[in-house]
N, C-alpha and C positions, 0 to 999 in steps of 0.2 A: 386217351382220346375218349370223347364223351360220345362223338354221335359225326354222321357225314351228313351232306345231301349232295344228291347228283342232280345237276340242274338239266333243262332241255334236251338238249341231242346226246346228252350223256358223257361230253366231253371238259364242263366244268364241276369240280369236285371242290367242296369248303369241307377241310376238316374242322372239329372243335375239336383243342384241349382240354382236359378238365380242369378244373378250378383246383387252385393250393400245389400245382406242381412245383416243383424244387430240385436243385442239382446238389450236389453234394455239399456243396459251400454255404447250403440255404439260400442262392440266388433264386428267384422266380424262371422255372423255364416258358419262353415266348416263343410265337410262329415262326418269328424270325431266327431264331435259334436252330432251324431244321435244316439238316447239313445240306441236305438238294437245294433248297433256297442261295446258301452261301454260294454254293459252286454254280449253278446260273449267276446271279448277281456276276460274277467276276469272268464268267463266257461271253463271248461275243457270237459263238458260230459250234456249233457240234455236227461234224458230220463220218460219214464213214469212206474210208477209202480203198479199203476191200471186205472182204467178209472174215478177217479178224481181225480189223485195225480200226481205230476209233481214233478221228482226229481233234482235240479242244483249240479252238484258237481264245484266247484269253485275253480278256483287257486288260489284268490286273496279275500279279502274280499270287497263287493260290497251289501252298507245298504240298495240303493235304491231297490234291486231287488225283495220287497214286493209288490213294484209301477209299475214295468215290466210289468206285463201279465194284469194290470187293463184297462178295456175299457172305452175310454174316450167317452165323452156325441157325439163327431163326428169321423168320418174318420180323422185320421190326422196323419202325420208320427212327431213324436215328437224327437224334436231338441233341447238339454240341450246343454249349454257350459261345455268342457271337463274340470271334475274337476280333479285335479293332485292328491286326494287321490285313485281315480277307480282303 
């Protein structure tokens, strides 16, 4: 990531990437690429139904989203290439 800005009330956020990003295959990595994108795209509704249960209603079927809410060992905004099953 090159830089944010937090616009007005503080509730819209634009990341940049930086320029020449790459995945292991030498695809270019996109915004579109960011796994929380994928998994909205394919919600319809996130809500909670007690205080440990988290309900997805889905428009679409999306395997990964076991791996969604898991906390990685760091801070990191994680960047998958966009599979064409999502």
């Amino acid at each position: 990531m090159t830089g944010y800005v937090v616009e007005n009330d503080g509730r819209p956020w634009r990341l940049t990437l930086r320029d020449g990003l790459r995945f292991h295959d030498g695809e270019p990595e996109r915004a579109r690429d960011f796994f929380g994108l994928a998994l909205m795209q394919a919600t319809d509704e996130v809500s909670a139904a007690d205080d440990r249960t988290i309900v997805f209603r889905l428009n679409k079927h999306f395997s990964l989203l076991p791996d969604a809410p898991a906390k990685p060992a760091s801070r990191m905004c994680p960047i998958m290439p966009v599979h064409r099953g999502w």
